[in-house]
C-alpha positions as CSV (number, residue, x, y, z in Angstrom):
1,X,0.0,0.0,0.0
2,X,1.3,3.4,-0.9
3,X,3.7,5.0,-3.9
4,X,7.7,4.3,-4.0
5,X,9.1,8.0,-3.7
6,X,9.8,7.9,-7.5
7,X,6.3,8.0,-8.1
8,X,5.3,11.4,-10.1
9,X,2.7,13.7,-8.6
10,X,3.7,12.2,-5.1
11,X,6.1,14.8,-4.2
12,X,3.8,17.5,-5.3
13,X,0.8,16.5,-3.4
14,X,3.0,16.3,-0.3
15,X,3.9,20.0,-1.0
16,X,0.4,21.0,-1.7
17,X,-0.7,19.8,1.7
18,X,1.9,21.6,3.4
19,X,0.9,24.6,3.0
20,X,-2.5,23.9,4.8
21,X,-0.1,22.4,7.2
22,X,-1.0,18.9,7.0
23,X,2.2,16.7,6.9
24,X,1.3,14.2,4.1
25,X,2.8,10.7,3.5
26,X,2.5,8.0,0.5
27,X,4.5,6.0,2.4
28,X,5.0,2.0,1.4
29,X,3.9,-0.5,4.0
30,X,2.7,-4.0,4.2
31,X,-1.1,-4.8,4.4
32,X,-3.1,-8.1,5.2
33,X,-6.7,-7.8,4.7
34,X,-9.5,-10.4,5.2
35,X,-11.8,-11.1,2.5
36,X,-14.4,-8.6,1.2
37,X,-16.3,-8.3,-1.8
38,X,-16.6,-4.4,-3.4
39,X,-19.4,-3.5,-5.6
40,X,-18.2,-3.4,-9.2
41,X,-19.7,0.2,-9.5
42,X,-20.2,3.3,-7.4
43,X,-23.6,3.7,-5.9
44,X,-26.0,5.8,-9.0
45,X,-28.6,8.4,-8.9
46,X,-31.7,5.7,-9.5
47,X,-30.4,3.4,-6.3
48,X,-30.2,6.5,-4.3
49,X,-33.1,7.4,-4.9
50,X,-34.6,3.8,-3.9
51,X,-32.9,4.7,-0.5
52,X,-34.3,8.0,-0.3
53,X,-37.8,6.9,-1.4
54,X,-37.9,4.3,1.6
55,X,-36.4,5.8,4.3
56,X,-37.5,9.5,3.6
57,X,-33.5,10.2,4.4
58,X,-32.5,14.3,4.4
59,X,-29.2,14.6,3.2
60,X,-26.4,16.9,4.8
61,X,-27.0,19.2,1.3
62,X,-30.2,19.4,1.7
63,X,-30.3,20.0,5.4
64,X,-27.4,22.4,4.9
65,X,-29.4,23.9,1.5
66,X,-26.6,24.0,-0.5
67,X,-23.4,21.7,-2.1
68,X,-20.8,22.5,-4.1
69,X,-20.5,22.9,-8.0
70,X,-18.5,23.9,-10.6
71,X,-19.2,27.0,-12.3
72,X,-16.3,28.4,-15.5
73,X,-13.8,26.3,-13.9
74,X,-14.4,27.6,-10.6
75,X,-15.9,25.7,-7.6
76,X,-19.1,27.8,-6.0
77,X,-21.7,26.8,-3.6
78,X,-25.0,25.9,-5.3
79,X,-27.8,27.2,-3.0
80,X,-30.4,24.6,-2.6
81,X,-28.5,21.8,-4.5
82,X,-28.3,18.6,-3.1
83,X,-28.3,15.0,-4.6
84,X,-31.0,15.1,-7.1
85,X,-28.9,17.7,-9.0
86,X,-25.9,17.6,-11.7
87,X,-22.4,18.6,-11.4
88,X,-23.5,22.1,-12.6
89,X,-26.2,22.4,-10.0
90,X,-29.0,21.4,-12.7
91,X,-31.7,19.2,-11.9
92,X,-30.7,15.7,-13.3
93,X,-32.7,14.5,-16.3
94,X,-33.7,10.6,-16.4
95,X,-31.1,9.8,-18.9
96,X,-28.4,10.2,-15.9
97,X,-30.0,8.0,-13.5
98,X,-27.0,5.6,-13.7
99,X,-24.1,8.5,-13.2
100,X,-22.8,8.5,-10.4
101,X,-24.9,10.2,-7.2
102,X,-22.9,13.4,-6.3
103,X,-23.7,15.7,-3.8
104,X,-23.4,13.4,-1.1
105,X,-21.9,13.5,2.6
106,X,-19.7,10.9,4.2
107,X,-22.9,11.0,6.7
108,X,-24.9,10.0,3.5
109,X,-23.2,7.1,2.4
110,X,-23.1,5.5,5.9
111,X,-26.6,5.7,6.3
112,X,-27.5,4.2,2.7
113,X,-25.1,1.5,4.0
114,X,-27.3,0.9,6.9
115,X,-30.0,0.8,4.8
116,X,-28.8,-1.9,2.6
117,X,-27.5,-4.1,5.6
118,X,-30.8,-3.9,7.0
119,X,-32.8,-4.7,3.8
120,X,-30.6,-7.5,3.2
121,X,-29.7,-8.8,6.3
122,X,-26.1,-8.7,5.5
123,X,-23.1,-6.4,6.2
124,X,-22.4,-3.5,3.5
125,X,-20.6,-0.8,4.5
126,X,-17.9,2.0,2.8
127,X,-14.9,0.4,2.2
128,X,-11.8,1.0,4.4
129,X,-9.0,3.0,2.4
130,X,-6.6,-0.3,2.4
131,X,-9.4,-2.2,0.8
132,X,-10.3,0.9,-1.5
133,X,-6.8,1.1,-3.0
134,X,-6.1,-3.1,-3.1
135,X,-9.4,-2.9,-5.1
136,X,-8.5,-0.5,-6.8
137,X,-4.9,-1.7,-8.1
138,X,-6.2,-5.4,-8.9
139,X,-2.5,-6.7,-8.4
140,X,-0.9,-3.9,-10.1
141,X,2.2,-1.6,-8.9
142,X,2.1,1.0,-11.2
143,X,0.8,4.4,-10.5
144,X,-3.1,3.3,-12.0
145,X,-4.5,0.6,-12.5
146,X,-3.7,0.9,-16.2
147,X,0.0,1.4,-16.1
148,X,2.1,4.3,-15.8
149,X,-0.3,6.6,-17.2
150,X,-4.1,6.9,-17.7
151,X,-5.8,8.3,-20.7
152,X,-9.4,10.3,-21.4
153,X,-10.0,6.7,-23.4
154,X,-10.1,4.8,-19.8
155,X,-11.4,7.0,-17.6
156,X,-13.1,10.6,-16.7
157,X,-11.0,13.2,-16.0
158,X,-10.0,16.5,-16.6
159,X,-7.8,15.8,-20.0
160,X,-6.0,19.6,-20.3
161,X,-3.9,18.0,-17.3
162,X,-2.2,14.5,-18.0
163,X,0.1,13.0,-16.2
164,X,3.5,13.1,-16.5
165,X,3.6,15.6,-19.5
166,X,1.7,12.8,-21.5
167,X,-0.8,14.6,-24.6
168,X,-3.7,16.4,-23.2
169,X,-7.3,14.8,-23.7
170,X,-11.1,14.9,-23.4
171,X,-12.4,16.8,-20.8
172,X,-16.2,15.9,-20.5
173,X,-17.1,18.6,-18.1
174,X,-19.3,16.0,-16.6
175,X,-19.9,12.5,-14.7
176,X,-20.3,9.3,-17.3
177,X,-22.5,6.4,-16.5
178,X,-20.8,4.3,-14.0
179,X,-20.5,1.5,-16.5
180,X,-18.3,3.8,-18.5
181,X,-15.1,2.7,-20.0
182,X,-13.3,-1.0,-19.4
183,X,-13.1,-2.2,-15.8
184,X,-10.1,-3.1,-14.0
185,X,-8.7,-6.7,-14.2
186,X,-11.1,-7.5,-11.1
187,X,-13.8,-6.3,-13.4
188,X,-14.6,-2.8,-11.3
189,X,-15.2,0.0,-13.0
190,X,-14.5,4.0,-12.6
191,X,-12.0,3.3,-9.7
192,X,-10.0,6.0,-11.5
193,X,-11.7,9.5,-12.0
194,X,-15.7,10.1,-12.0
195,X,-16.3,10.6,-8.7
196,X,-13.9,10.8,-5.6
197,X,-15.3,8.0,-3.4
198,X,-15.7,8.4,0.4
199,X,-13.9,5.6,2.5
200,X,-15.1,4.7,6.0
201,X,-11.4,5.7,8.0
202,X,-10.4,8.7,9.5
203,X,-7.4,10.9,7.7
204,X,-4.4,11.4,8.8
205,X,-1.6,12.5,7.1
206,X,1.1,10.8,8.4
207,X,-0.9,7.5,9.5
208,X,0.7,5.0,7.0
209,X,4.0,5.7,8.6
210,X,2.7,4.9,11.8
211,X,1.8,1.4,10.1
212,X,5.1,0.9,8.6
213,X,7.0,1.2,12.1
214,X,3.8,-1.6,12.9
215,X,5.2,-4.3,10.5
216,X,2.7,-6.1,8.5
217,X,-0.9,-4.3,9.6
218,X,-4.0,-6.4,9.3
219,X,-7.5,-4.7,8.2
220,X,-6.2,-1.2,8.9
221,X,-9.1,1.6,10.0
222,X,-6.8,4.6,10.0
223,X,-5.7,6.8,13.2
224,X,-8.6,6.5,16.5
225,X,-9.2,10.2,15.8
226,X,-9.5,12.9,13.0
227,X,-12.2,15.5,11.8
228,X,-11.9,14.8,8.4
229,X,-12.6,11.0,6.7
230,X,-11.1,10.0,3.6
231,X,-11.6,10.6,-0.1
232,X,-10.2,8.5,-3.0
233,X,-9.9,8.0,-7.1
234,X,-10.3,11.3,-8.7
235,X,-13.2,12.6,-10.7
236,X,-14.3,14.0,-13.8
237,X,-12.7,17.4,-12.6
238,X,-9.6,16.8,-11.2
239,X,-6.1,16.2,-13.0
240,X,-5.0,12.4,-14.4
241,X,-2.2,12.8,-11.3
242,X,-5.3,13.1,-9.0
243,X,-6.4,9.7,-9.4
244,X,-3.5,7.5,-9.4
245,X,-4.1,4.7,-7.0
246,X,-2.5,6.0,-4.0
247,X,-3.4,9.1,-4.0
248,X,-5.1,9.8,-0.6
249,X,-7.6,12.9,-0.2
250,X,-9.9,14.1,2.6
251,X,-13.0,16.1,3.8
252,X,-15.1,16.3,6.6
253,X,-18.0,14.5,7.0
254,X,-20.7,16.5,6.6
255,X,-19.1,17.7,3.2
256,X,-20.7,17.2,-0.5
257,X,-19.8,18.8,-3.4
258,X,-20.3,17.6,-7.6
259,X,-16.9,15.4,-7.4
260,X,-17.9,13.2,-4.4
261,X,-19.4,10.1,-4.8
262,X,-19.3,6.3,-3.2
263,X,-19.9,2.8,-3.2
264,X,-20.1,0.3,-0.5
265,X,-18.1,-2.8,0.0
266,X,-20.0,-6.5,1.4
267,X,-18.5,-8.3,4.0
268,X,-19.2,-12.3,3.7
């Protein structure tokens, strides 16, 4: 788990954090996890709304009365946006019930989690950020799960910044269906770009060197405290460095904006 310090974008990221004083690390460590199963896509506008529909749930955005969108290039808060509404702050139309859901808080997820474990009888929850990134690498050691770079033909992200000084690409300007593009060798899709996915551990910055000096860590949670929880995978507005696999981003968890999705792992 984690990037070897040659990685590109690693060094950057670290730099970017510091200056919100948050000491950042990618560091390498070992990781034993028990078995899990992850859905192969992230959780879409037509199941939320199931949840909603049954449980009469008020999201943090609508409670709030407002999320975040993109507006020119620039990131705004949408009054009275919330999850029923694009990346722009438009009302969704039918043909994007299977995007991804945006819009939603870490608070959100959870309780759509608890939703389905009590409708099925069975344990779904987010994933933890070790099983977010194993899932997301399906055996490989390379910055994405594509190799060393990743292109507008395999996922969704902002193409006028590719990695590594690679040609520029699409930029869509928008989520894609969550079926979009080939999946990884595990046979998920969109674990790179689309939506940032929420994971169910607590942030902190310097946490996988704690686990390092550990030895081999089994089932990692992240640290016992933290405000913020943990974001990963990139979306449709970030740069192609921004979703490389071990990139590790945060928010709190009442926070929502148009680049924040999830999807829940099962636990047999």
């Amino acid at each position: 788990m984690g990037s070897p310090e040659s990685e590109v974008g690693r060094d950057e990221l670290k730099a970017a954090y510091k200056q919100f004083g948050i000491d950042y690390s990618e560091t390498q460590h070992q990781v034993r996890l028990s078995n899990f199963y992850m859905s192969k896509y992230s959780v879409t506008v037509s199941e939320f709304r199931s949840f909603v529909e049954a449980t009469g749930h008020r999201t943090d955005a609508e409670k709030g009365g407002y999320s975040y969108i993109v507006t020119d290039g620039q990131v705004t808060k949408g009054e009275g946006v919330n999850w029923r509404h694009g990346v722009s702050g438009s009302v969704r139309s039918e043909s994007e019930a299977n995007h991804p859901v945006v819009h939603v808080s870490w608070n959100d997820a959870v309780a759509y989690g608890e939703w389905m474990s009590k409708k099925r009888w069975k344990t779904y929850r987010l994933p933890t950020e070790a099983e977010r990134e194993y899932a997301c690498r399906a055996g490989t050691t390379t910055p994405f799960n594509t190799g060393n770079n990743l292109m507008t033909e395999q996922a969704n992200y902002d193409g006028n910044y590719p990695y590594n000084n690679n040609p520029k690409g699409v930029y869509r300007q928008n989520t894609v269906p969550v079926n979009s593009f080939s999946p990884n060798a595990w046979g998920l899709y969109t674990m790179h770009g689309n939506v940032n996915e929420w994971c169910s551990d607590s942030f902190g910055g310097r946490y996988y060197d704690e686990c390092k000096t550990s030895g081999t860590v089994t089932n990692p949670t992240g640290p016992a405290t933290g405000s913020n929880r943990v974001l990963r995978g990139g979306s449709w507005d970030t740069a192609a460095g921004s979703c490389r696999s071990a990139i590790r981003g945060s928010d709190r968890p009442g926070g929502r904006g148009s680049g924040v999705g999830f999807r829940l792992v099962f636990v047999p």
